[in-house]
VMD Tcl script that draws the C-alpha trace (Angstrom):
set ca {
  {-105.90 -10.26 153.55}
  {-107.73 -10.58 150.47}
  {-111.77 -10.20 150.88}
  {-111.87 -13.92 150.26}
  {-109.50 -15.17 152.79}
  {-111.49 -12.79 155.44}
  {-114.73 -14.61 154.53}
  {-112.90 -18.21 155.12}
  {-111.40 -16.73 158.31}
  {-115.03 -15.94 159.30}
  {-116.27 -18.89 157.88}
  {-114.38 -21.01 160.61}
  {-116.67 -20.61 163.16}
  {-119.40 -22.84 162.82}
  {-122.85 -21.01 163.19}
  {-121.17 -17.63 163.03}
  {-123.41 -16.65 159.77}
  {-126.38 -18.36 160.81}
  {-126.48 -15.92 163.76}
  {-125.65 -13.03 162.37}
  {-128.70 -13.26 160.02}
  {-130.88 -14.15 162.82}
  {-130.10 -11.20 164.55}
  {-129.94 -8.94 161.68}
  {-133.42 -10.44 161.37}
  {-134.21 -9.59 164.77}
  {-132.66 -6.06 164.45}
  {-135.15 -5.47 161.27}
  {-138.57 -6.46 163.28}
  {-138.18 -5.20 166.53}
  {-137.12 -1.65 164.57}
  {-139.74 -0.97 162.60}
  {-141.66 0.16 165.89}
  {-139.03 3.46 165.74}
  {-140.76 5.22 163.61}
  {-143.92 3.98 163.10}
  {-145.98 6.88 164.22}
  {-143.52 9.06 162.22}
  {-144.03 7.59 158.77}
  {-147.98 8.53 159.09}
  {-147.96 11.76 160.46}
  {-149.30 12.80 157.33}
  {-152.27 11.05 157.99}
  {-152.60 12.08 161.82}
  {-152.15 15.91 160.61}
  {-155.43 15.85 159.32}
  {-157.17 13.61 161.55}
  {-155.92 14.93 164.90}
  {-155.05 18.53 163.69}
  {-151.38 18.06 164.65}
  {-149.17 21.44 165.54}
  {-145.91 21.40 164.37}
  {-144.57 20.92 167.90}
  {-147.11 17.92 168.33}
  {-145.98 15.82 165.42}
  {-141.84 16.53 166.15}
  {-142.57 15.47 169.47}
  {-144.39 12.05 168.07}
  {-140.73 11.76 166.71}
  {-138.62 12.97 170.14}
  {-140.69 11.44 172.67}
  {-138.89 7.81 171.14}
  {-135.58 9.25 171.26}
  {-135.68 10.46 174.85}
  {-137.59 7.68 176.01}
  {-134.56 5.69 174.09}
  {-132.47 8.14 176.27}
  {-134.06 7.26 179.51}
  {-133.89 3.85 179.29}
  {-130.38 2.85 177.80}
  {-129.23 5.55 181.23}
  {-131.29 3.22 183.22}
  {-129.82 0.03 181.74}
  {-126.21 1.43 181.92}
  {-126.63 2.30 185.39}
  {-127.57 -0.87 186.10}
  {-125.70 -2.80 183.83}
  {-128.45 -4.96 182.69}
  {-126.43 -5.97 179.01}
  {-123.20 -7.48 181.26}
  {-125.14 -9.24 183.95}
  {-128.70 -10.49 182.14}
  {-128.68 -13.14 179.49}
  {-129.21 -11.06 176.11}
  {-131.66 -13.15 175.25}
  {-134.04 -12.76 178.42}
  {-133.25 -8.73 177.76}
  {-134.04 -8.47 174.34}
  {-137.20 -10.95 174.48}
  {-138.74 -8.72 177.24}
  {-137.81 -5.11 175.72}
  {-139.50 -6.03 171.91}
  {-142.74 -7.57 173.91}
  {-143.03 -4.29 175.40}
  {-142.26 -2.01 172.76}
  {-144.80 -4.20 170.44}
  {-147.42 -3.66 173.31}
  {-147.25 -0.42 174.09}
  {-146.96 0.63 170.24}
  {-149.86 -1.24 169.34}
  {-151.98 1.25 171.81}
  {-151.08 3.87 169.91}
  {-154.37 2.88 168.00}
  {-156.80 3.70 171.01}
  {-155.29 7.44 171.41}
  {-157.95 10.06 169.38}
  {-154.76 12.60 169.53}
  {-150.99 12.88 170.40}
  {-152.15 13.13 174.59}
  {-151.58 9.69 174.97}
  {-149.70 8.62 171.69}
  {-146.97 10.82 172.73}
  {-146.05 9.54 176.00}
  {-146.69 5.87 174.59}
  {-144.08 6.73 171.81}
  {-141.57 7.68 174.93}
  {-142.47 4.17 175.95}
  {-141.37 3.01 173.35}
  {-138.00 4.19 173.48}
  {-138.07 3.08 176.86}
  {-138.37 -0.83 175.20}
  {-136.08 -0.26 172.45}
  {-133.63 0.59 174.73}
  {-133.12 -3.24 175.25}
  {-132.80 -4.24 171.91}
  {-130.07 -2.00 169.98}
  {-127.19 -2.12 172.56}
  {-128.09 -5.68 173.51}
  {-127.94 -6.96 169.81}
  {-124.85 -5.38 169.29}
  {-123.50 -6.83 172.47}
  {-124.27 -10.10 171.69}
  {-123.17 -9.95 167.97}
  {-119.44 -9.11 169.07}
  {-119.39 -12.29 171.05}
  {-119.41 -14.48 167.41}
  {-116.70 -11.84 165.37}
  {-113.20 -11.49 166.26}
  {-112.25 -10.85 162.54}
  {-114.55 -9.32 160.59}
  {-116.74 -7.41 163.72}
  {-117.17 -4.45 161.88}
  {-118.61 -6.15 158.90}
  {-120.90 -7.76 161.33}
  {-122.22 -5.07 163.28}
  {-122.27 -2.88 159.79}
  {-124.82 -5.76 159.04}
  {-126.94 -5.33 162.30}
  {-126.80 -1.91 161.60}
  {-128.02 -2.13 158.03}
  {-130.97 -3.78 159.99}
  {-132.02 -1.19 162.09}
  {-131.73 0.67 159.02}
  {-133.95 -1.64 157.01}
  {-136.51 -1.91 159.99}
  {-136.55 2.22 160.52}
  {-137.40 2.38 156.89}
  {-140.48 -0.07 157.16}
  {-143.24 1.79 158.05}
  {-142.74 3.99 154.98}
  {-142.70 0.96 153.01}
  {-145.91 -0.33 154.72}
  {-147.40 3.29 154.32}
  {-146.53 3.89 150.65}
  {-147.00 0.25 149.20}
  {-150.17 -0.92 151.01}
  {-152.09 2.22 150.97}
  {-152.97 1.45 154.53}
  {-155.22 3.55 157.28}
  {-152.63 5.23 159.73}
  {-153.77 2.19 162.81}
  {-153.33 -0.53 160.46}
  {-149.35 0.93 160.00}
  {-148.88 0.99 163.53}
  {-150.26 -2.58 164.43}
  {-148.72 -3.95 161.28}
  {-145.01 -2.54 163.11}
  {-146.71 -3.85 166.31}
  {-146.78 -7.36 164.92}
  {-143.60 -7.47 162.98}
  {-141.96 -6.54 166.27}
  {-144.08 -9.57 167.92}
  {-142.48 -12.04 165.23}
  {-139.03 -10.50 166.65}
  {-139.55 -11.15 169.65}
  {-140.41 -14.75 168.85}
  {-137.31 -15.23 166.80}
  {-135.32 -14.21 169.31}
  {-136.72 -16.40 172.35}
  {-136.32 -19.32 169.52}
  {-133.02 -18.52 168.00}
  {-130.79 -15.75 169.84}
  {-128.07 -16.95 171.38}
  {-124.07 -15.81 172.43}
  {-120.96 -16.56 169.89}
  {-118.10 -18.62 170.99}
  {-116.16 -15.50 172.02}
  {-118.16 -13.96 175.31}
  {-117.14 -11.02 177.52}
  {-115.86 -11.42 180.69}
  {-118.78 -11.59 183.06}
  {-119.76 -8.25 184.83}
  {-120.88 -7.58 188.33}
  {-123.25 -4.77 188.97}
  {-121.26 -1.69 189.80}
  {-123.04 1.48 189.16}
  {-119.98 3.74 189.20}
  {-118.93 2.30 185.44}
  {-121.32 4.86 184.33}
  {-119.16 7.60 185.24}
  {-115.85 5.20 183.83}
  {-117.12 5.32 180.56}
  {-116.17 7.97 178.93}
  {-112.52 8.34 181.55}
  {-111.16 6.10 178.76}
  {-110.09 8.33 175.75}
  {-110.29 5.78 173.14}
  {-113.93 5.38 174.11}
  {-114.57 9.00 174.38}
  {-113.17 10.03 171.30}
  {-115.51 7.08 169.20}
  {-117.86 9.06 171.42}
  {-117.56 12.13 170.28}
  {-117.62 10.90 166.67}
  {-120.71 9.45 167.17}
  {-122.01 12.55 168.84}
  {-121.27 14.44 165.65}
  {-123.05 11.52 163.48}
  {-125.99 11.55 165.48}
  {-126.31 15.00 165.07}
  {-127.40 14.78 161.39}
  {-128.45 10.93 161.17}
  {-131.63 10.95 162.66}
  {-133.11 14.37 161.58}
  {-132.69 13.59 157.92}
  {-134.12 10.19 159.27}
  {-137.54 11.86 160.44}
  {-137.89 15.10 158.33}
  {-136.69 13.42 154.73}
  {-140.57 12.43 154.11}
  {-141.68 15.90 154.95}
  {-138.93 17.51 152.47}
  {-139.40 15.26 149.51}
  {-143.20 15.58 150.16}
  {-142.87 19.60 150.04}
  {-139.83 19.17 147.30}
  {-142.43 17.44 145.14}
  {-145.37 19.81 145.79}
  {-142.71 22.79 145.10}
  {-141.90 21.13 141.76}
  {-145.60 21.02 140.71}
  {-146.60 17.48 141.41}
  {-150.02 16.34 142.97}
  {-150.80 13.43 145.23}
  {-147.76 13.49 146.28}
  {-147.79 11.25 150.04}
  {-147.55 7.88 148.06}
  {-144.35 9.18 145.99}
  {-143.10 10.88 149.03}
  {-143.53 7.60 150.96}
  {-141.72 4.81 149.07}
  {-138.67 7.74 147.95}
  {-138.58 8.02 151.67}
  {-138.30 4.17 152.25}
  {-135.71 4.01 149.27}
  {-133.22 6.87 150.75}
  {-133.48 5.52 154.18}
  {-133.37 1.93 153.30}
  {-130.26 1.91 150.74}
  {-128.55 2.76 153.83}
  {-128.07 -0.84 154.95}
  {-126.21 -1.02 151.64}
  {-123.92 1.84 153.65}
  {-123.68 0.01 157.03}
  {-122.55 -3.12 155.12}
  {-119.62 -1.23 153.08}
  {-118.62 1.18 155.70}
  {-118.19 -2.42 157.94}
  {-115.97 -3.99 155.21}
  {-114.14 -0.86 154.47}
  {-113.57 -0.52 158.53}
  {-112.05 -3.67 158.80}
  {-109.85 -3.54 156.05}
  {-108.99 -0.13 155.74}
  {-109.58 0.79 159.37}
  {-112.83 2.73 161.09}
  {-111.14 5.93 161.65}
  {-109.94 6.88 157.92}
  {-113.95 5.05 157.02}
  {-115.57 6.85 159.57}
  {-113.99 9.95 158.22}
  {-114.78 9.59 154.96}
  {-118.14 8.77 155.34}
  {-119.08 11.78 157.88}
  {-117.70 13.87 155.08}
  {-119.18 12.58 152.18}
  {-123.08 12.71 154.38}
  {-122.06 16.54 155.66}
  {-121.52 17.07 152.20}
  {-125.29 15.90 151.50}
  {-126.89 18.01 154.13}
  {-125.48 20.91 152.74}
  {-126.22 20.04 149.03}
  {-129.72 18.69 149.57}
  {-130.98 22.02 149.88}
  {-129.78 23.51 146.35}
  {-131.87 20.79 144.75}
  {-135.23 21.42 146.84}
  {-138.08 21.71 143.83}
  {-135.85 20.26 141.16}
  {-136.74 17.26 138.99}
  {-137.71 14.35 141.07}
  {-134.79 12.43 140.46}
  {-132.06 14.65 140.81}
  {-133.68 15.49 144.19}
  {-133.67 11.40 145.21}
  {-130.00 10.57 143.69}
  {-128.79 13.34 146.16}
  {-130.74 12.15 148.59}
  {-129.63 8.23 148.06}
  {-126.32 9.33 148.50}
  {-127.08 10.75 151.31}
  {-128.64 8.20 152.98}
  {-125.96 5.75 152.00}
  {-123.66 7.82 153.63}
  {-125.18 9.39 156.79}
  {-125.65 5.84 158.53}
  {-122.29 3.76 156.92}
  {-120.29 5.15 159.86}
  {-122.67 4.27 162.60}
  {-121.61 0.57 163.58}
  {-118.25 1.19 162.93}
  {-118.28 3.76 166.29}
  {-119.86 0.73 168.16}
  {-117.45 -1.13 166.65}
  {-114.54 0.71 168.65}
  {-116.12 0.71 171.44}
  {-116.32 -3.14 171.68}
  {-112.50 -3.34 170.98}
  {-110.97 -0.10 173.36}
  {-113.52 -0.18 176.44}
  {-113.22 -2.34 179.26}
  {-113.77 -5.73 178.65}
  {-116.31 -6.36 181.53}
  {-118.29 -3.51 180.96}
  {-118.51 -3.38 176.77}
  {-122.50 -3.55 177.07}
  {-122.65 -0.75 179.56}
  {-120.04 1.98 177.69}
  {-122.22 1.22 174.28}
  {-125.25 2.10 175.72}
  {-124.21 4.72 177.63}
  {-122.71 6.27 174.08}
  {-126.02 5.17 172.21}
  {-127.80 7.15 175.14}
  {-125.83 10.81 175.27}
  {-126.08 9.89 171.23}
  {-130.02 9.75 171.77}
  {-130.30 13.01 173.63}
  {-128.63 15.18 170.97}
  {-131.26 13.49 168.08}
  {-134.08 15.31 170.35}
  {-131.87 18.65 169.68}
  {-132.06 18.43 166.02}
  {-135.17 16.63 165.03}
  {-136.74 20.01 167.28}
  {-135.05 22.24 164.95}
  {-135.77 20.99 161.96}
  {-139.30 22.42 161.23}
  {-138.35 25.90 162.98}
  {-135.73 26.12 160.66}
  {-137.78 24.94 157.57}
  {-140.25 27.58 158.77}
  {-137.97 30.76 158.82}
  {-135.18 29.86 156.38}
  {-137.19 27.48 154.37}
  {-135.66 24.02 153.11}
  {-133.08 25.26 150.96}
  {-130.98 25.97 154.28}
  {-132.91 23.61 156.58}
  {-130.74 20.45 156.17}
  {-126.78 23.22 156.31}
  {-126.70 23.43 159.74}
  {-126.30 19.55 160.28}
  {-123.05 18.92 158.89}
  {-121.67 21.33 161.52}
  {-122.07 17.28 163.71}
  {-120.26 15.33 160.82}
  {-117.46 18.20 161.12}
  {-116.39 17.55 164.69}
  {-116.75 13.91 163.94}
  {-113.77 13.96 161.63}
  {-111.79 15.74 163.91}
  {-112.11 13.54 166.71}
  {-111.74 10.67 164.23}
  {-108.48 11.83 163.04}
  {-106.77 12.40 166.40}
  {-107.89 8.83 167.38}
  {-105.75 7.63 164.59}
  {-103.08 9.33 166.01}
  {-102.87 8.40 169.61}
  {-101.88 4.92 170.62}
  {-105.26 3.45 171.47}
  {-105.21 2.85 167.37}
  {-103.72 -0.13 167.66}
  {-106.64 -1.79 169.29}
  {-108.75 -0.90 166.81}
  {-109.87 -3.30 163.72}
  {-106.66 -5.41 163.70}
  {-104.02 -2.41 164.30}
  {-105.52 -0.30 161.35}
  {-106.96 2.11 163.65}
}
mol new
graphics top color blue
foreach p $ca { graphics top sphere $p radius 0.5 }
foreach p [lrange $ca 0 end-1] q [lrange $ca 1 end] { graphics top cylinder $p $q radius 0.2 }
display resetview
């Protein structure tokens, strides 16, 4: 099917588009909470005299409070039984809220346990979003949630935007994210609603949590996104730090601004990813894409270091590559999900994958700085492709067992 006759296909569903940029709208303010304390921990280093320990964990406390609450939500199934609307509405309210009092905290006491909050909220957006996209996309589902993706990616990117454009105080960039995430939640109590094509309605049973991953179609997309997660969100919260020290190294001064909107640019263009690596998983199939694209990104982390101090663009075109790369797989895992888990339960296997996903980002984003302080960032970045690797390999045996055929269309 030609690209052309796939967009008519789609286009015979009235509505279908409307809602998928409403959500992707959705996905893009309620996200930029993620990592707003991240993009200004330049600016809380010197006023709050961070450790390096204090400003990873202004990073990891999101990720396992992300952790805590999707296992919390799959346990109780609260994206098959609640109205995704209600969910999502509630879960951006509260992760506006308890962002925005990030501003009263004189030090990362209290900021870091209202980042974990945070996570906590998020935790109803993501997997509930993608949910509720799948029910408008038959054909074309990985294009779609590729989009939603590119969102998240769009709205993680955000507050380095809002940092390096506006030249704003560290508080106004958190209650700037605060509000966007207020106008999301708006949006979606005016405008979010299920497609035409719903999931069978669940029932609360608690012992799906331990189903989950009994299915091996499911735990195989698993394990691929295991590997991706591995490497996607440490590059995600240490890439300002190394361009910022990349720059320095290379004899540049005031540096944060540069360091800033490069950061926004190489995290950003990945929606540009997330939107080819859905087209190219439809029509091509999401195992071979999925492939590709983990070994194109472990590719990156390995290469980003042999560049560290060079001219400033050589050091951003690897990194843009990168960054195209390290997120255009990450739908496309939800993706198979949606089409090999049970039917009844599709809300509570994806965030149940996003949440074992979610722990291992705590792993890496930890490492990071220990590594950049006793190899120094030349090797830093190596020892992430090691996720992309076993990625590939559980990609390519899913091709070969039988549970292919489920996946976009038969293409595997």
């Amino acid at each position: 099917m030609t690209l052309v006759a796939a967009a008519d296909e789609r286009a015979r569903v009235p509505g279908q588009r409307t809602a998928l940029a409403i959500m992707t709208a959705v996905m893009v303010l309620t996200m930029t909470t993620w990592f707003s304390a991240s993009a200004v921990i330049p600016q809380l280093r010197e006023d709050w005299h961070l450790s390096t320990t204090e400003a990873s964990f202004l990073t990891i406390a999101v990720q396992i409070g992300f952790v805590v609450g999707a296992l919390g939500s799959a346990f109780f199934n609260l994206a098959d039984i609640y109205p995704a609307r209600t969910v999502l509405w509630l879960s951006a309210v509260g992760a506006a809220l308890v962002n925005g009092l990030i501003v009263l905290a004189d030090g990362p006491e209290l900021a870091i346990p209202l980042r974990f909050l945070t996570g906590v909220c998020l935790a109803g957006v993501y997997p509930v979003l993608l949910k509720s996209m799948s029910t408008w996309y038959q054909r074309g589902r990985g294009m779609a949630l590729g989009v939603m993706v590119g969102g998240l990616t769009i709205g993680s990117a955000a507050p380095h935007l809002v940092n390096g454009v506006a030249a704003l105080g560290w508080r106004e960039v958190i209650l700037a994210t605060s509000v966007l995430t207020l106008a999301g939640a708006s949006l979606t109590l005016l405008a979010v609603r299920d497609g035409p094509f719903p999931f069978p309605q669940a029932t609360f049973d608690p012992r799906q949590i331990g189903h989950v991953f009994a299915n091996r179609g499911v735990r195989l997309a698993s394990i691929g996104y295991f590997g991706h997660m591995w490497e996607l969100y440490a590059m995600w919260a240490w890439f300002l730090a190394f361009f910022g020290d990349s720059l320095v190294s290379a004899g540049h001064t005031d540096t944060q601004r540069a360091a800033a909107l490069g950061t926004f640019a190489v995290i950003g263009i990945g929606a540009v990813g997330c939107w080819l690596g859905g087209v190219l998983g439809d029509r091509w199939g999401r195992t071979r894409t999925t492939a590709a694209a983990m070994a194109v990104s472990g590719g990156c982390a390995i290469l980003i270091g042999a560049v560290y101090g060079g001219p400033f663009w050589v050091v951003l075109l690897v990194g843009l590559v990168w960054g195209i790369a390290v997120v255009a797989d990450s739908a496309q895992f939800s993706t198979i999900v949606s089409e090999v888990a049970d039917q009844l339960y599709v809300g509570t296997a994806l965030t149940l994958q996003l949440a074992v996903g979610f722990s291992l980002t705590v792993v890496t984003i930890w490492l990071v700085p220990i590594l950049r302080d006793s190899i120094g960032w030349e090797w830093t970045f190596a020892p992430l492709a090691l996720g992309p690797a076993i990625g590939i390999v559980a990609m390519l045996r899913l091709l070969r067992l039988p549970e292919s055929s489920l996946i976009a269309g038969g293409r595997g």
